[in-house]
C-alpha positions as CSV (number, residue, x, y, z in Angstrom):
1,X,12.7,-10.5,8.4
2,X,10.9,-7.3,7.2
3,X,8.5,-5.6,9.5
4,X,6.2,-2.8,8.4
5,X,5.2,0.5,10.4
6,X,1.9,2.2,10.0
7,X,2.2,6.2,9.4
8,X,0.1,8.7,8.3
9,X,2.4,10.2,6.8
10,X,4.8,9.7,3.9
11,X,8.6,10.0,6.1
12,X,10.9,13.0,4.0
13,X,14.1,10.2,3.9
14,X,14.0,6.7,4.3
15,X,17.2,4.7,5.2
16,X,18.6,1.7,3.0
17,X,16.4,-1.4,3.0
18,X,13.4,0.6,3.5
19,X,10.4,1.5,1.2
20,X,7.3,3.1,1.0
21,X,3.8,1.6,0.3
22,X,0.8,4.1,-0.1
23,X,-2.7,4.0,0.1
24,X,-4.1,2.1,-3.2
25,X,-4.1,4.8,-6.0
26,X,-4.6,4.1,-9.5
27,X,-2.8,7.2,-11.5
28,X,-0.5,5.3,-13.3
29,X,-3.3,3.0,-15.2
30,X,-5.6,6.5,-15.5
31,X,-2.4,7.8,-17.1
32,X,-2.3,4.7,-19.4
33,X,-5.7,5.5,-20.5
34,X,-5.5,9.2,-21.3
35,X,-6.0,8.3,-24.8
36,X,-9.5,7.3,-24.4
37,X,-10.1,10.5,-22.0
38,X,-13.7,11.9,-23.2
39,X,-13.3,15.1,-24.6
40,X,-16.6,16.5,-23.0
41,X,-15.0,16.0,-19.0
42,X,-17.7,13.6,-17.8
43,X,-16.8,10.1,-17.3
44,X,-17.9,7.8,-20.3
45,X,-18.8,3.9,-20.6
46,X,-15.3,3.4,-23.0
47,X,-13.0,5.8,-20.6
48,X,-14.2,4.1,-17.4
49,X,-14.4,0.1,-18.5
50,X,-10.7,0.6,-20.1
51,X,-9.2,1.9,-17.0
52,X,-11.2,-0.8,-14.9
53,X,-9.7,-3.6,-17.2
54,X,-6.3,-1.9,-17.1
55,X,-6.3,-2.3,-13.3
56,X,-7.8,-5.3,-13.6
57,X,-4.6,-6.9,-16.0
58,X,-1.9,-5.2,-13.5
59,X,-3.8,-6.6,-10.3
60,X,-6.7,-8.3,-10.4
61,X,-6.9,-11.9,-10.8
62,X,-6.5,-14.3,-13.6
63,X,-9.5,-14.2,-15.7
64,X,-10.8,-11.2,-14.3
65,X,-13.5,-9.4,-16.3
66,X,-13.6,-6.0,-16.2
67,X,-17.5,-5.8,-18.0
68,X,-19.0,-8.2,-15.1
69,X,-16.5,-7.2,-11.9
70,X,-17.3,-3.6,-11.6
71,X,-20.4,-2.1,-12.3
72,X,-19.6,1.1,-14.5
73,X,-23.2,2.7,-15.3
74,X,-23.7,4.2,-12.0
75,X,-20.7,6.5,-12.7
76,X,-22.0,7.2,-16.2
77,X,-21.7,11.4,-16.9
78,X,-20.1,12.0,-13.3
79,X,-17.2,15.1,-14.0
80,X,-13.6,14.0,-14.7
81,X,-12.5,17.0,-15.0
82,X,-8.8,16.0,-13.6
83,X,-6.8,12.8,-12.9
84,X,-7.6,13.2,-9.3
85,X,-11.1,13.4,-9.5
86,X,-10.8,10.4,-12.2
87,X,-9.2,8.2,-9.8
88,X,-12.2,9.2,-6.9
89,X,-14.3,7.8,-9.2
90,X,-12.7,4.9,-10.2
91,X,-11.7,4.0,-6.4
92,X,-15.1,4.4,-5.7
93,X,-16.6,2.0,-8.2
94,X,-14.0,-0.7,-6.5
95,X,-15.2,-0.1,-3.2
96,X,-18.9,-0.7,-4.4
97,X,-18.0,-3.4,-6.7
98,X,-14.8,-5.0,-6.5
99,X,-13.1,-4.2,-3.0
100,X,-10.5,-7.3,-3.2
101,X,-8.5,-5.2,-6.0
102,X,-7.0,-2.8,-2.9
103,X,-5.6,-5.9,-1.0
104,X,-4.7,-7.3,-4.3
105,X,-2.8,-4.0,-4.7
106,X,-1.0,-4.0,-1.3
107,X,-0.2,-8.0,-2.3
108,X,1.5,-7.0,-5.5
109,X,3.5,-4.5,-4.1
110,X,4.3,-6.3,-1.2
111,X,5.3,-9.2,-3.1
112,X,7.5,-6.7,-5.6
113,X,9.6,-5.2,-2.6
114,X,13.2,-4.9,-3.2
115,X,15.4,-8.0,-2.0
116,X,16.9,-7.2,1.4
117,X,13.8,-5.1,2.5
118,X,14.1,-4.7,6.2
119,X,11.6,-1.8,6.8
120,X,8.0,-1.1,5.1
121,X,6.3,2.7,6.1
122,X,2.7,1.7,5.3
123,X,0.8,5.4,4.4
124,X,-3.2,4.2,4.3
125,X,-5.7,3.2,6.4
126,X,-5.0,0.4,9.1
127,X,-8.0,-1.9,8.1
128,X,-5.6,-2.5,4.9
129,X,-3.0,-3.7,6.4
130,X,-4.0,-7.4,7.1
131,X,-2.2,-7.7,3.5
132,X,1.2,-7.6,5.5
133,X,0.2,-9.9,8.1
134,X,-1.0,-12.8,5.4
135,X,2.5,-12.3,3.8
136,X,4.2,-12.7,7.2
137,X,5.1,-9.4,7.9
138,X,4.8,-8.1,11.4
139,X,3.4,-4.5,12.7
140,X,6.5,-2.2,14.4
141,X,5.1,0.5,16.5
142,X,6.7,3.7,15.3
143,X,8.6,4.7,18.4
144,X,10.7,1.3,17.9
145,X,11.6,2.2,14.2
146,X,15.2,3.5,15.2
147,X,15.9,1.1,17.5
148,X,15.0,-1.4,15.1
149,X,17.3,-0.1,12.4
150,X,20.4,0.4,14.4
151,X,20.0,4.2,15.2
152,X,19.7,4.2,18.7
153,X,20.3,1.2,21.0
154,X,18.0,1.1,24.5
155,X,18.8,2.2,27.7
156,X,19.4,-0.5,30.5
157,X,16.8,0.8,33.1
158,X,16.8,-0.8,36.8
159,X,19.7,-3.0,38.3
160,X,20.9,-5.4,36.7
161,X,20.2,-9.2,38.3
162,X,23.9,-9.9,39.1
163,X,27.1,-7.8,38.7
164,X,29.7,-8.2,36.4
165,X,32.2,-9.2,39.0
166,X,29.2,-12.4,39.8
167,X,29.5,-12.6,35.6
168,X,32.6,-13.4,35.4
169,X,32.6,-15.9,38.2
170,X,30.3,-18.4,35.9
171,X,32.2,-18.6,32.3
């Protein structure tokens, strides 16, 4: 059974049967719709709707409609200078307008994990990560990660209730 663990920060190596889930970005759809860039660096109607629909295919539900879901004009002429400030924008008009497409985003992703997953670091913000709960998935507190992949095993503290010599006695 896979767990996930909540960090704030993306770990340097991960160990087999573990994977890393991020934040919701959207680069890879903005990068699918350089094409339709504006040349002038502001955001246009065209630029914004077609990465909005683009999102909307990959994630969003069936049917969705990217010309009623998420209201565009209010981002009309705002710089886009860069990919980054692109996806600002866009993430922004989803949180006004749409803000089921980021747990629709940590359900695809989720759902997409590797076969034999046993470990999920989760880099965002907590409030997101009801999304592993409704697929089953419980919360590890990060001081139990190694002990939960094999690294370290956990010292016997105290006494133990009867001795070995007692143990033996029973089988």
């Amino acid at each position: 059974m896979a767990k996930y663990v909540l960090v704030k920060k993306q770990p340097e190596k991960i160990d087999k049967g573990c994977i890393i889930i991020g934040s919701p970005d959207f680069k890879t759809e903005i990068e699918q719709c350089a094409r339709k860039k504006p040349r002038s660096k502001v955001m246009s109607v065209n630029y914004l709707r077609e990465i909005v629909a683009t999102i909307g295919l990959k994630y969003g539900p069936e049917g969705f409609n990217a010309l009623s879901a998420v209201n565009v004009s209010t981002f009309i002429g705002v710089p886009c200078e860069t990919n980054e400030q692109t996806e600002q924008i866009v993430i922004r008009a989803f949180k006004k307008s749409y803000p089921e497409i980021f747990d629709r985003y940590l359900d695809h992703h989720i759902k997409l994990r590797p076969d034999g997953t046993r470990l999920i670091y989760f880099v965002g913000d907590p409030a997101q990560s009801t999304a592993f709960l409704k697929h089953g998935i419980d919360s590890l507190p990060p001081k139990e990660v190694d002990f939960y992949l094999g690294k370290k095993t956990k010292k016997v503290v105290g006494k133990p209730a009867i001795s070995a010599k007692e143990a033996g006695k029973i089988d």
